[in-house]
C-alpha positions in Angstrom: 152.7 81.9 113.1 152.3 78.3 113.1 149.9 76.5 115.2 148.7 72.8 115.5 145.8 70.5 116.8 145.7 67.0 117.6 142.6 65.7 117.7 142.3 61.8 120.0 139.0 60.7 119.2 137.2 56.9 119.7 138.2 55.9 116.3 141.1 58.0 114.6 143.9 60.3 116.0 144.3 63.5 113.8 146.8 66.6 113.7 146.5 69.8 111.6 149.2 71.8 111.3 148.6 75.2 109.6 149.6 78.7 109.3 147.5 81.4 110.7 147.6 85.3 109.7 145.0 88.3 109.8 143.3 88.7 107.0 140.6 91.4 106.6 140.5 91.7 110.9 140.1 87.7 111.0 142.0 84.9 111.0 143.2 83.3 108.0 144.2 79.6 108.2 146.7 77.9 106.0 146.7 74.3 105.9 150.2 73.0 105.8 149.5 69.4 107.2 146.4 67.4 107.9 147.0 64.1 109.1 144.7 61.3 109.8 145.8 57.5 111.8 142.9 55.0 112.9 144.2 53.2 116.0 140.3 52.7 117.3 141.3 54.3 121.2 137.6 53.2 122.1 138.1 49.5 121.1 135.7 47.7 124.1 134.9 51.0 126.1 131.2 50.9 125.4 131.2 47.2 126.7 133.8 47.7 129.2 134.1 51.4 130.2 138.1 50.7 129.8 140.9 51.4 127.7 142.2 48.6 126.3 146.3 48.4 126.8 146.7 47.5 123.1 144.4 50.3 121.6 146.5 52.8 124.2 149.8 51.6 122.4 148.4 52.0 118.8 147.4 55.7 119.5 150.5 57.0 121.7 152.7 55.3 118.9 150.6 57.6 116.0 151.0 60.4 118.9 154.7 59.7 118.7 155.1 60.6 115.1 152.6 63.4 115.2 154.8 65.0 117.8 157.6 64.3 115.1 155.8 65.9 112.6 155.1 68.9 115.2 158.6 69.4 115.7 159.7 69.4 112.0 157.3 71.8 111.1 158.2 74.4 113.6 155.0 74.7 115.1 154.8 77.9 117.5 151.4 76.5 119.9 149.6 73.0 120.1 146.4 72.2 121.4 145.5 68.6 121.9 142.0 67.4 122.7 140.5 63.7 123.7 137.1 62.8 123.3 134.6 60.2 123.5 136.4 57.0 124.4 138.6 59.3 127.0 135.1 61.0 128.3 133.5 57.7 129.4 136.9 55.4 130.1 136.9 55.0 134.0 141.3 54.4 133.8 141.6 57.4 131.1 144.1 59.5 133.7 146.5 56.7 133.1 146.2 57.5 129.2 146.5 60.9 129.9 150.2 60.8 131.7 151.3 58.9 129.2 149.9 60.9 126.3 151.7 64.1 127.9 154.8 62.2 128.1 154.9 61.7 124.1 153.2 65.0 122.8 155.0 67.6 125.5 151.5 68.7 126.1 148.4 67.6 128.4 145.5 66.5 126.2 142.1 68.2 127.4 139.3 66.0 127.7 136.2 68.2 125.9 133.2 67.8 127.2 130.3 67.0 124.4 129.1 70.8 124.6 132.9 71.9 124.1 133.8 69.9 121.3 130.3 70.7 119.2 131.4 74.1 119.9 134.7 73.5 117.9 133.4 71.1 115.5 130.5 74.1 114.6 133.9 76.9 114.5 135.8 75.0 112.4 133.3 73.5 110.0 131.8 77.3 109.2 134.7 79.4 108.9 135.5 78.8 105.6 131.9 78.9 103.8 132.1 81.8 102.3 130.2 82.2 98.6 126.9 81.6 98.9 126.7 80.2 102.3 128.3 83.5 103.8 125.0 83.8 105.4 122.7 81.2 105.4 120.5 81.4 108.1 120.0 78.8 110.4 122.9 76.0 109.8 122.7 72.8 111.5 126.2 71.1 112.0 126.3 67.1 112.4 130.0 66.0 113.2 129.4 61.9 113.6 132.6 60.3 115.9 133.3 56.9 117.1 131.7 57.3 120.3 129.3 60.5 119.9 127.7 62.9 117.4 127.7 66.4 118.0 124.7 68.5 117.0 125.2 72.2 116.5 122.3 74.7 115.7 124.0 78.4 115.1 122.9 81.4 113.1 125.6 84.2 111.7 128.9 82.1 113.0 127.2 81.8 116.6 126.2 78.7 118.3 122.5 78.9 119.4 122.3 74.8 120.5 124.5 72.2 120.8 124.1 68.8 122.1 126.2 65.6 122.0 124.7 62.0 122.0 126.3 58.8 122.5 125.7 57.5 118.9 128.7 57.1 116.6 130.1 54.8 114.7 132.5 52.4 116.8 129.6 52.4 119.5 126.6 51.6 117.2 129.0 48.5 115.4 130.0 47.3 118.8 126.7 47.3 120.6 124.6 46.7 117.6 126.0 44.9 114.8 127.7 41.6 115.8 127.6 38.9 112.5 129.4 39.3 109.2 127.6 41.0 107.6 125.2 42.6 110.0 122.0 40.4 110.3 118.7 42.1 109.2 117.0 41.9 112.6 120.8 43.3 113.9 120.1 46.6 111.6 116.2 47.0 113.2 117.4 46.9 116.7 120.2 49.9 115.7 117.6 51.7 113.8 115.1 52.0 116.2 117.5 52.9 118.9 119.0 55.8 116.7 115.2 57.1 116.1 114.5 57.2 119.5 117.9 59.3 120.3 117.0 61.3 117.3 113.2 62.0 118.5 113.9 63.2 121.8 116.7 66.1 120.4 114.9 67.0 117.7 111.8 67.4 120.0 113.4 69.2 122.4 115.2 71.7 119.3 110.9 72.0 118.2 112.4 70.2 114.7 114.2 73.1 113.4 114.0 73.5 109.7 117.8 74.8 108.8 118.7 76.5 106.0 122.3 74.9 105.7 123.3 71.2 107.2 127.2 70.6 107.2 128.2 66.8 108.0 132.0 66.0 109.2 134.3 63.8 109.9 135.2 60.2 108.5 131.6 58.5 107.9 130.4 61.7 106.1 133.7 62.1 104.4 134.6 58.3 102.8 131.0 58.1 102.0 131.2 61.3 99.9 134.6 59.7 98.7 133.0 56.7 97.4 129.9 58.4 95.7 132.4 60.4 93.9 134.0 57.3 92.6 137.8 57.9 94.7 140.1 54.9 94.6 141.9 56.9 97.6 141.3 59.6 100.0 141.5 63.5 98.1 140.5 65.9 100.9 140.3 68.6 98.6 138.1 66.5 96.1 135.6 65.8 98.7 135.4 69.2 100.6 132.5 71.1 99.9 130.9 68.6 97.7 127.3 67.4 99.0 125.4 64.4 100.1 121.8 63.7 99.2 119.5 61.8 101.2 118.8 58.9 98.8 122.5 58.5 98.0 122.9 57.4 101.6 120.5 55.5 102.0 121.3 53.6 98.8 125.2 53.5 100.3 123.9 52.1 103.3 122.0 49.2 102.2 125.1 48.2 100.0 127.2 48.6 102.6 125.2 46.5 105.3 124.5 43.7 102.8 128.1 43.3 102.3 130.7 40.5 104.3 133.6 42.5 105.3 136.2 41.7 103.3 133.7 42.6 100.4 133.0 45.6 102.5 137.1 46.9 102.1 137.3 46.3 98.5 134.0 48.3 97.6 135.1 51.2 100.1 139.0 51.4 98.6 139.4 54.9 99.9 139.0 53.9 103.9 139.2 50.6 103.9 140.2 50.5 107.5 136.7 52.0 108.2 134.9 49.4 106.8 134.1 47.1 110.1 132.7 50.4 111.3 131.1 52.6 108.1 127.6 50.9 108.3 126.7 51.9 112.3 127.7 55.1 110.9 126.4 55.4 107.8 123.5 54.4 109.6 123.7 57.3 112.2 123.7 59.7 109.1 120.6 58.1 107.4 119.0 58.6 110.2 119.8 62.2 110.7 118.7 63.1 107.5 115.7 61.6 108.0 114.6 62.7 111.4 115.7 66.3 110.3 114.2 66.3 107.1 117.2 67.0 105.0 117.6 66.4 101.6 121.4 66.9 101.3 124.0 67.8 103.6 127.6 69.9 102.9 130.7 67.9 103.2 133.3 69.2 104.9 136.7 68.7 106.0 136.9 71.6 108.3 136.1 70.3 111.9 137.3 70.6 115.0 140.6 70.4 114.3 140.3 74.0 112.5 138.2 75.1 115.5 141.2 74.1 117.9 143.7 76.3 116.1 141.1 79.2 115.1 140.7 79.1 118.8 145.2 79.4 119.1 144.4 82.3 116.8 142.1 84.0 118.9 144.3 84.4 122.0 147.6 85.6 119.8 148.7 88.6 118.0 148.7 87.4 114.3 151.1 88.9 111.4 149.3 90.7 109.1 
């Protein structure tokens, strides 16, 4: 069967369409489309708690052609999911209707535990090799408006926790000259460290085995220390991140104006007002967590969201 997910998060909408069989009395999933629009939903929520009427257009317009795409592809089930911006926005029901209206289907609005669930589902189910089982595995999925933290052992979650860090809501609270001024970057630090203290006391500072990073800060900065001149999801899945490298990233990337920002990133460049509160949310995960390197991977939610279609259907063998 074919199933799809559409994914409407603070920063980018997202769809994955793919084609889902048993294979070995579990399901296999075949990505046929994997789509990926920035229309920034969250524009002025953290400031305003509000959609804004022009970032509500941008998205149901990508929603529009998702749907398209849906159709075309003769897709069988559809989940769609909202997150962060749509969690906190007091007028989000008014999204909602609309987003119904153009997709034929009610997004959910996830709850942080629900969607680290998801993000920890999908970004596992592939590992295979090496990392069939390898112990305790820490997944970091960093959005606009929140990161998810997942602590699971043997494909089951043990932990998972949301905060409101990500990387629309660090630029928009934090970093507000071009480019970001030093004393701008200290203030955004020390806030993230203090977010990052009180988890990782309350988790006793677990020492994982395995740390897998998602979504579009982890992926464009593995895209640009690969040297990419545009996005190759396949290039950049599974590949790894080391500590140093972000850290080196992010300097060079706060230090830069924005328009210098767009031409050094060249894979994302419509990322770029935002990659340095996230790249900064990374660095200091991999710090506060001791990690010296971290999995890419471009299985997140959106492969949780249709592994989950697959668990309530009977699949083909």
């Amino acid at each position: 069967m074919r199933a799809a997910s559409v994914d409407i998060g603070t920063n980018s909408v997202r769809l994955l369409v793919a084609e889902l069989e048993e294979a070995g009395g579990r399901p296999a999933l075949r990505t046929l489309v994997r789509r990926m629009t920035i229309t920034r939903l969250g524009q002025g929520v953290d400031r305003e708690g509000r959609l804004d009427p022009e970032a509500e257009a941008r998205t149901l317009r990508v929603l529009a052609e998702y749907r398209a795409l849906i159709d075309a592809e003769g897709v069988q089930a559809l989940d769609a999911v909202a997150t962060s911006a749509v969690r906190d926005a007091r007028n989000a029901a008014h999204f909602l209707e609309r987003a119904e209206e153009v997709l034929d289907a009610r997004p959910r609005v996830l709850s942080g535990e629900e969607e680290a669930f998801l993000s920890f589902l999908g970004a596992t189910h592939d590992l295979g090799g090496p990392w069939d089982s390898p112990g305790l595995v820490l997944v970091v999925d960093i959005g606009g408006g929140s990161t998810e933290f997942i602590l699971g052992r043997e494909g089951r979650v043990m932990s998972a926790r949301s905060i409101n860090v990500g990387c629309v809501r660090m630029a928009e609270r934090f970093l507000l000259s071009d480019p970001p001024h030093p004393a701008q970057l200290a203030v955004m630090e020390e806030h993230l460290r203090g977010e990052l203290a009180l988890l990782a006391r309350e988790w006793g500072s677990p020492h994982p085995d395995l740390a897998v990073g998602l979504a579009g800060t982890v992926t464009t900065l593995a895209g640009i220390r690969l040297g990419l001149s545009e996005y190759d999801g396949d290039a950049i899945h599974h590949t790894w991140l080391d500590r140093s490298g972000v850290e080196e990233e992010y300097r060079r990337l706060a230090s830069l104006p924005l328009e210098e920002r767009k031409d050094y990133m060249r894979l994302e460049r419509d990322r770029a007002d935002v990659i340095v509160g996230g790249c900064a949310v990374l660095k200091a995960v991999m710090r506060e967590f001791a990690l010296d390197r971290l999995l890419v991977s471009e299985k997140d939610i959106l492969d949780g969201l249709v592994l989950r279609i697959a668990e309530r259907k009977d699949l083909p063998e």
